[in-house]
N, C-alpha and C positions, 0 to 999 in steps of 0.2 A: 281470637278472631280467625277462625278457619274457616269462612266461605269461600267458594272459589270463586263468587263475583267480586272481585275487590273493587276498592276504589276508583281505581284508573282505569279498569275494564267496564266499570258500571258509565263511566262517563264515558269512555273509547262508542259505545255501543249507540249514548245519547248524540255524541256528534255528527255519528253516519246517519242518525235517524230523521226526523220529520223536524222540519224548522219551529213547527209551533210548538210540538216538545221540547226542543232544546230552548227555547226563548222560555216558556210559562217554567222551567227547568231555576236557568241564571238569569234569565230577564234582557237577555241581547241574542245577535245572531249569531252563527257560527266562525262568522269572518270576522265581527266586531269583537269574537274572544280572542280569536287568533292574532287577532293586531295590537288588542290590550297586553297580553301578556309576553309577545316580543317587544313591546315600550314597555313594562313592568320589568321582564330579565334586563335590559339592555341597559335600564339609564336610571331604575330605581329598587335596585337589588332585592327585586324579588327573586328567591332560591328555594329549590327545593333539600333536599337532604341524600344519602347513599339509597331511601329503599323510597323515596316518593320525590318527583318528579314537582317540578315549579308547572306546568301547566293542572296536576293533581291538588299542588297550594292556593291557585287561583280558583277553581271548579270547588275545593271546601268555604275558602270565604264568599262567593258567590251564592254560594248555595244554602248557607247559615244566613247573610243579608236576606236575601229573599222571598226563603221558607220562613223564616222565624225559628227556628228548629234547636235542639237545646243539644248540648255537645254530647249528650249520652243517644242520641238519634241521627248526630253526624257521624259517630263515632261508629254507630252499627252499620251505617250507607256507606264508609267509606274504610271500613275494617281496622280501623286504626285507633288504640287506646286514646278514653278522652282526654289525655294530659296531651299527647299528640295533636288533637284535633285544636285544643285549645291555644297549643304554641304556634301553629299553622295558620290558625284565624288570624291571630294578632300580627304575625310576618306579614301577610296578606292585607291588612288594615294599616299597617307603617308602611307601606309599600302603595297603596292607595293615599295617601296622605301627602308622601312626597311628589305625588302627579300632583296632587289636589295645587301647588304651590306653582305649577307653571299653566296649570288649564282652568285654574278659576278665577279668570281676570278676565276682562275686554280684549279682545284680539289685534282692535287699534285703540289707542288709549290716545288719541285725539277724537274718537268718534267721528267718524268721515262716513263710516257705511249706516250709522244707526239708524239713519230717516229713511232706509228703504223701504220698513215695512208702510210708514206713516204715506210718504209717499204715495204708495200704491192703494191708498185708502183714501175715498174722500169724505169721509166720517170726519178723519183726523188732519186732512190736509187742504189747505196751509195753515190751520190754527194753532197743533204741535207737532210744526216742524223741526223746534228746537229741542223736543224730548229727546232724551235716549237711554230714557230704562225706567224701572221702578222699584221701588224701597218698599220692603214691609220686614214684619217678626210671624213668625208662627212657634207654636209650643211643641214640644216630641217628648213622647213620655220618658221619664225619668226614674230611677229607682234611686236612693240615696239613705242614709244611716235616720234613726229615727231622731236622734238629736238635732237634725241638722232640715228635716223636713220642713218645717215652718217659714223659712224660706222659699221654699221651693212651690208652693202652694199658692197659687196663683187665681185668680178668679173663678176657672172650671173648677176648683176644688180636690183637684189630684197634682201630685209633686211632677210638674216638667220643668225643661229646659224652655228656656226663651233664645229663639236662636233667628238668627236678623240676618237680612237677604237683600243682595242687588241681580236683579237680573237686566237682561237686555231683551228685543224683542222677536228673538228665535227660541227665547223659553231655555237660556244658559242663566248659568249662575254665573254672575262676574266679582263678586265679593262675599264675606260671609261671615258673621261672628258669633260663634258657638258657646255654650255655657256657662248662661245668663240662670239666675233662678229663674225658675218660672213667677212668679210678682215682683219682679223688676219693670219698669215701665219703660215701654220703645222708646220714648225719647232720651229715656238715659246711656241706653246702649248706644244709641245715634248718637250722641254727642259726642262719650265716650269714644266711638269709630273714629268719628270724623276729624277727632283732635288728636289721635295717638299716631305719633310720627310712624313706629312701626306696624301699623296697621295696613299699611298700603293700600288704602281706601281710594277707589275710583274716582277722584272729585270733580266733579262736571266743568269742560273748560268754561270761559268768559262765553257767556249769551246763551247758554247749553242749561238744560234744567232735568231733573229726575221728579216723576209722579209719588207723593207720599201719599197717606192720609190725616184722618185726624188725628193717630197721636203724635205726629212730628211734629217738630216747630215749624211755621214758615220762616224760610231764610233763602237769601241768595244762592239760586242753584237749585231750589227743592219747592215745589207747585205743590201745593194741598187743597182741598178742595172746600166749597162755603161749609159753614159750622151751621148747627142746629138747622142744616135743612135732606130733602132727600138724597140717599145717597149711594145705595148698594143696587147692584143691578136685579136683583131680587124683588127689591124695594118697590122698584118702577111696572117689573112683572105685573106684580101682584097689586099692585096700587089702582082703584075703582076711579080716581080723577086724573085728567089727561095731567102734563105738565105742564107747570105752569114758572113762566118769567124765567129771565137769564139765568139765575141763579141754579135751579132744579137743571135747568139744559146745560150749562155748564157740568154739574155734579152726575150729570148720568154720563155725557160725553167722556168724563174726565176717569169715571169710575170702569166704561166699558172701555180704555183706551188701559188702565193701571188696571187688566183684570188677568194681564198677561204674567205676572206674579203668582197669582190664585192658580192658573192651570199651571204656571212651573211647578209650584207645590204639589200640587196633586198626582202628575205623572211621577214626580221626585218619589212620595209617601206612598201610591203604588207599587211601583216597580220592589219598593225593600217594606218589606213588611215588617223588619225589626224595626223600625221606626215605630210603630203604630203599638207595640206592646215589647218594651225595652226589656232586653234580661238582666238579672241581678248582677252587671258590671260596674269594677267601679267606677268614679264620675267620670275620670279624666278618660278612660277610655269611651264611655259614651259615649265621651265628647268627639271622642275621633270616630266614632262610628259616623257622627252628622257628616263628618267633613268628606272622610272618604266613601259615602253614597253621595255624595254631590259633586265629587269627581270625579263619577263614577256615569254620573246623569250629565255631564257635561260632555264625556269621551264619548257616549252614545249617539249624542245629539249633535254632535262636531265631525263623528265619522264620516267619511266623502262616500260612503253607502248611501246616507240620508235614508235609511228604511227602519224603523222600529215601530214595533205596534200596538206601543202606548203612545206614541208619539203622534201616531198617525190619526188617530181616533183625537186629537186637538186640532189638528194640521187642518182636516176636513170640517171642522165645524167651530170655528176661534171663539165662539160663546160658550162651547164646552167646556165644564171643570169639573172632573173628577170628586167625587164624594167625600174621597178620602183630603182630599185639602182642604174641608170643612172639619176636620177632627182638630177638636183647642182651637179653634183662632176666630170665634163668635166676638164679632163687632159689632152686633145692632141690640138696638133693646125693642119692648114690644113696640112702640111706636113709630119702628120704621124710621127713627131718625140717628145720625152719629150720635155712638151713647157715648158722652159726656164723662160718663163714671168711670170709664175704661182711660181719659189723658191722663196726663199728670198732673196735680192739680198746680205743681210747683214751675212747671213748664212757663218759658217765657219765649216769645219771637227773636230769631236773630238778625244780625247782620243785613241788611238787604230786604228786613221784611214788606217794607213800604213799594218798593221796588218791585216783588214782585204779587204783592195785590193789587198793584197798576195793572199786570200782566194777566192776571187772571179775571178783572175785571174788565178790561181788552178783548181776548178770548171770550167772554159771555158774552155780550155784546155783538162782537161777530159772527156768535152763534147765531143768535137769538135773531138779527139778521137774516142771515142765510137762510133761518127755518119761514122767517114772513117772504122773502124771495121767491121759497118755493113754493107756496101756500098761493102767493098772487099768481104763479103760472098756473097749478093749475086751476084756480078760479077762472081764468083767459080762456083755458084750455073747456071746460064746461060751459060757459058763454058762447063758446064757438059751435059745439055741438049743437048744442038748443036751438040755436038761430041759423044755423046751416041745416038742419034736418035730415044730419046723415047720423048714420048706428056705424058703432065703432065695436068690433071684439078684441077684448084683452084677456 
């Protein structure tokens, strides 16, 4: 390796340069590296070594998440033998993993601030004012020994992980259980979560509920939406008849309120493109690869900058999601209904389920409501025109 760009010159050069470089670069700004990796040195021993620099450690595994890039291509960007590049990564990924352990949780763990967003929407307000997150799985390719793939083989037909998510509704990860086969059924890992003492599972306090879908159980604490009817915001796009009865208003309400999941995913599986085409590592490190890119998208997203430019491109438009959160995690069959074929067939209701199909048949109801409310005004509202004889522009 005798260029005279090396590594830490090549990045010294990206920092002073254009923001949008340096972000399409490592996928943050120049201050959000600067603040990650004085919390990285300081509190979660991240280090570099005699000839490379810990902000050099952090700018290799940033830039392998991101690129996708294979260590004999890190190894030429950063001059540095790939046995180096490779010991460097992995520092960088155990060092991302032990943040993952204090930034991937709920900030108040009574939820006190969760209903601001709902709040500030009257889509969703007063009807989940007791929400404060949403539950789903999505799949991240996986590479794994050939004995062992059958497993891992999951309905898309290729070996991923199945890997299960609580976020909140600023689009953070608050929980997270990584390194599931891929045909493992969500409600088994959910259950699994939710019963394992050391799991440290966010459990919604008393009257407090999280948005599932159909493959969770209904149980006390967890709202899922009507079965065998419409239910994807896609669905409704695309669907030739208006909707129709509580039930469908219910499930589109419910569905564009839990879609705040879908764009976490998506900026998540943007931002690190080794997500999207896993390299031949082994499992368990895979597996750390999920955790510490989602540490990684929570520091981001936490930063008191509040500027990022995948971020921003949801912020401005909250029905946007990312293309890429649509890779593996196909829930619909041709007819536009929850497919069925996707639960578990062994799946049973828990604790509380009665309890909260009260609650959901409540909330329809007062949808379904509110929508004939508005319907009669402006019927009043047309009545008025016609017999007053005045033109109105809108």
């Amino acid at each position: 390796m005798t260029s005279t760009q090396t590594g830490d010159k090549w990045f010294g050069e990206l920092f002073a340069g254009h923001p949008i470089r340096f972000h399409d670069t490592f996928r943050m700004s120049q201050r959000i590296f600067i603040d990650l990796l004085q919390t990285l040195v300081q509190n979660h021993e991240l280090a570099g070594s005699r000839r490379t620099c810990a902000r050099e450690v952090l700018a290799i595994t940033l830039f392998i998440l991101s690129q996708n890039e294979t260590m004999r291509a890190a190894s030429e960007r950063f001059q540095h033998s790939t046995e180096t590049i490779c010991r460097y990564f992995f520092i960088g990924i155990k060092s991302l993993v032990r943040l993952s352990k204090e930034i991937i949780k709920p900030i108040d763990m009574q939820f006190r601030d969760a209903q601001s967003h709902i709040r500030r929407d009257e889509r969703y307000m007063p009807y989940f004012k007791d929400c404060i997150g949403a539950i789903d799985g999505t799949h991240v390719d996986a590479r794994v020994p050939v004995e062992d793939q059958v497993a891992y083989i999951g309905r898309h037909g290729t070996t991923t992980q199945n890997v299960m998510a609580v976020c909140d509704f600023n689009m953070c990860f608050t929980f997270v259980v990584a390194g599931w086969e891929g045909s493992a059924h969500d409600s088994r890992i959910f259950n699994r979560a939710i019963t394992d003492r050391n799991s440290n599972f966010p459990h919604p306090p008393p009257g407090k509920y999280y948005l599932v879908d159909a493959g969770y159980p209904m149980q006390r604490g967890y709202l899922k939406p009507y079965p065998d009817t419409r239910y994807h915001l896609q669905d409704f796009r695309r669907g030739s008849r208006p909707i129709q009865g509580n039930h469908e208003i219910f499930n589109q309400v419910h569905s564009s309120l839990r879609s705040v999941i879908e764009r976490t995913f998506g900026v998540w599986k943007k931002k690190w493109a080794i997500l999207r085409d896993m390299p031949n590592y082994s499992f368990k490190r895979q597996t750390l690869i999920v955790v510490a890119t989602m540490a990684l998208h929570n520091y981001i997203r936490r930063h008191p900058s509040r500027t990022d430019l995948d971020f921003d491109v949801c912020d401005g438009d909250d029905s946007y999601v990312y293309p890429e959160a649509h890779a593996l995690t196909t829930r619909r069959n041709r007819n536009n209904i929850i497919a069925i074929s996707n639960i578990d067939p062994e799946m049973v209701e828990g604790v509380g389920a009665d309890e909260m199909t009260r609650l959901r048949n409540r909330i329809a109801n007062q949808l379904q409501n509110a929508r004939r409310y508005d319907m009669f005004d402006i019927c009043i509202f047309l009545v008025f025109l016609i017999t007053s004889n005045k033109s109105y522009t809108f």
